[in-house]
VEXDO-887263 format. One record per residue (C-alpha): residue in three letters; y, z, x; residue number from 1. Coordinates in pm, 1 decimal, decimal comma. Example, Ala and Ser with C-alpha at 12.3 -4.5 7.8 and 13.67 -1.06 7.14 Angstrom:
<rs>
<r 'Ala' <-450,0 780,0 1230,0> 1>
<r 'Ser' <-106,0 714,0 1367,0> 2>
</rs>
This chain:
<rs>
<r 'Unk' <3312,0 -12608,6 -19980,0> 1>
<r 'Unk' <3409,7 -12981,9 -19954,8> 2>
<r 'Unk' <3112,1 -13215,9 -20025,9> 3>
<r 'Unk' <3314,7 -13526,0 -19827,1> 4>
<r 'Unk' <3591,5 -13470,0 -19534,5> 5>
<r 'Unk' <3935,3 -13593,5 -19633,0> 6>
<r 'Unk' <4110,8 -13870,0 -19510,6> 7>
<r 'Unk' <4201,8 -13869,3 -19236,8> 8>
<r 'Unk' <4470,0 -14158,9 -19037,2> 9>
<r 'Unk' <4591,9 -14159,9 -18695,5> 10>
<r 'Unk' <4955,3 -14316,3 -18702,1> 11>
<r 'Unk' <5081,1 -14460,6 -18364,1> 12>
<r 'Unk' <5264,7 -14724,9 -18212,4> 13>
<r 'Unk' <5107,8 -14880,2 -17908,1> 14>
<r 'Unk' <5284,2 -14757,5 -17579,1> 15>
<r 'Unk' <5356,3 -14439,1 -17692,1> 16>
<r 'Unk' <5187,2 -14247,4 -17411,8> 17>
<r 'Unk' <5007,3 -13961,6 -17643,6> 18>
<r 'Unk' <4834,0 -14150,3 -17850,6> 19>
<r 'Unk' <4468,0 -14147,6 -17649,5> 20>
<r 'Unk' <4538,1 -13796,0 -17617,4> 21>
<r 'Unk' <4554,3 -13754,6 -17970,5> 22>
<r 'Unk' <4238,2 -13957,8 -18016,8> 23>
<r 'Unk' <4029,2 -13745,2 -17772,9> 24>
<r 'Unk' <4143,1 -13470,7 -17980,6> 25>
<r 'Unk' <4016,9 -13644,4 -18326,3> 26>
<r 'Unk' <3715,2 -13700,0 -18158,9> 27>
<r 'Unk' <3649,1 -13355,1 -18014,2> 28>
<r 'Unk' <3713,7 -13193,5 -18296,5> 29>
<r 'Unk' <3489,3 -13359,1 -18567,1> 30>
<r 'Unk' <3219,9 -13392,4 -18347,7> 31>
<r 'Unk' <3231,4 -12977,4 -18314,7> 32>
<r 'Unk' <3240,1 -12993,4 -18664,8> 33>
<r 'Unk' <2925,5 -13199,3 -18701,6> 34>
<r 'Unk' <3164,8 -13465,7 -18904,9> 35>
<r 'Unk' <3155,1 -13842,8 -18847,5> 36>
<r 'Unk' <3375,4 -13917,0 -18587,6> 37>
<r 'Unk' <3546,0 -14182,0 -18764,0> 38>
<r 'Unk' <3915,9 -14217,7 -18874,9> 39>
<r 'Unk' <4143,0 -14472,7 -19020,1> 40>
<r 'Unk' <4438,9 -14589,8 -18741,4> 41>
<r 'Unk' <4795,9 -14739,6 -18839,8> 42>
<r 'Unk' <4978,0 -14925,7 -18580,7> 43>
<r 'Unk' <5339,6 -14863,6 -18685,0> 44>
<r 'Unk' <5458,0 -15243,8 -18510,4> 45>
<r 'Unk' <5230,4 -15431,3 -18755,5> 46>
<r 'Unk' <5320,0 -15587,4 -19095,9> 47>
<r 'Unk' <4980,0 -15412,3 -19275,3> 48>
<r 'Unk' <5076,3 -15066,6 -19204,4> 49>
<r 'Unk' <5178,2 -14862,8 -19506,2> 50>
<r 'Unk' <5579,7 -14809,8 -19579,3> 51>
<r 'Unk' <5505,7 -14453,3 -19624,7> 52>
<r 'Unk' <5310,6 -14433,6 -19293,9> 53>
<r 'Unk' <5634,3 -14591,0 -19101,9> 54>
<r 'Unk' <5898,5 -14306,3 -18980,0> 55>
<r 'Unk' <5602,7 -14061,0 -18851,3> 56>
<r 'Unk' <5646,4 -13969,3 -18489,7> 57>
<r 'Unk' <5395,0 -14128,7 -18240,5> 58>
<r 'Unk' <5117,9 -13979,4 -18278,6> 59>
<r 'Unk' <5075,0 -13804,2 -18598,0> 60>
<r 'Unk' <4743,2 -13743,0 -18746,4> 61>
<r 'Unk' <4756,8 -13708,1 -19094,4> 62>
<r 'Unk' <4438,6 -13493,9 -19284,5> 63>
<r 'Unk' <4448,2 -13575,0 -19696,8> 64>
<r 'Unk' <4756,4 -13715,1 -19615,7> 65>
<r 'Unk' <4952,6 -13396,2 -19455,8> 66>
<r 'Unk' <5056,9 -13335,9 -19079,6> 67>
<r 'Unk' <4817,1 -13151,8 -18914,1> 68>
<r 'Unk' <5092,4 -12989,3 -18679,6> 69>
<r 'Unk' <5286,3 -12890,8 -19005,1> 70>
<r 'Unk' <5550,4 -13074,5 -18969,0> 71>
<r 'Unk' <5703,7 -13175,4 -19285,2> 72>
<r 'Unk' <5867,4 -13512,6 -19350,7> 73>
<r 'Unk' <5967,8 -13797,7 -19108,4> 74>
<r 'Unk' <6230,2 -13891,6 -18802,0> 75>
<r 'Unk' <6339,0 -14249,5 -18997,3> 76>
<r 'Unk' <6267,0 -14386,1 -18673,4> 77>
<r 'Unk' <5996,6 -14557,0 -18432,5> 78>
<r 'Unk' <5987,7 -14230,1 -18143,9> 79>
<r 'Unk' <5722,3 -14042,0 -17976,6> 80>
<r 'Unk' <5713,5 -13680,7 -18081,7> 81>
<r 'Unk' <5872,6 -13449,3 -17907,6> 82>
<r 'Unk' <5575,5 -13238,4 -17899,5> 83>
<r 'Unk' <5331,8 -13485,5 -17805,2> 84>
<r 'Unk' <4973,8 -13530,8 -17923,9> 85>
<r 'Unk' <4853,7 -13270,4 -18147,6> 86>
<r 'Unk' <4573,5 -13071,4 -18026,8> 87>
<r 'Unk' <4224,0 -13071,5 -18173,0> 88>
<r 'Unk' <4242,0 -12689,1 -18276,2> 89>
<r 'Unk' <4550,1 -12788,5 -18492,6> 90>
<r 'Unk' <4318,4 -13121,2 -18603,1> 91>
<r 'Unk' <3999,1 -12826,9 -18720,2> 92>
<r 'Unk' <4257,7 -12629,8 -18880,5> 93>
<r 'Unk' <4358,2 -12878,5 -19067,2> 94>
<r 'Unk' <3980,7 -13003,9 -19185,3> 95>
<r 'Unk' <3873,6 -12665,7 -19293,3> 96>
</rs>
């Protein structure tokens, strides 16, 4: 049993339309969990944002550093995904 949650990031770029929807979905699913409801957020248009964070469709949330949707690796690009936001089951899934 984990004693502390792992990281967990929210990677966007701002217009991309699925990125409150992917919020909502962070925060509905660690408050079922009884977690903090508290994440880290990149904003893929500014300067700060990790290099290794950049090329991650918008949104991705990342949990100890992994896609919670299981997608594996990046686009190279700045795009929304495809799939859109992912959904807070996937988000739990990932946390336990």
């Amino acid at each position: 049993m984990r004693t502390t949650p792992p990281r967990i990031e929210l990677v966007f770029f701002r217009g991309c339309p699925h990125a409150d929807a992917a919020r909502e979905a962070l925060r509905t699913a660690l408050k079922g969990m009884g977690l903090p409801i508290q994440w880290y957020e990149w904003d893929q248009a500014r300067s700060d944002t990790p290099s290794h964070l950049q090329g991650y469709g918008s949104p991705t949330v990342l949990v100890g550093g992994r896609d919670v949707t299981g997608a594996e690796g990046r686009n190279g690009g700045r795009a929304c995904r495809a799939d859109g936001a992912p959904s807070y089951q996937m988000i739990v899934a990932a946390l336990q």
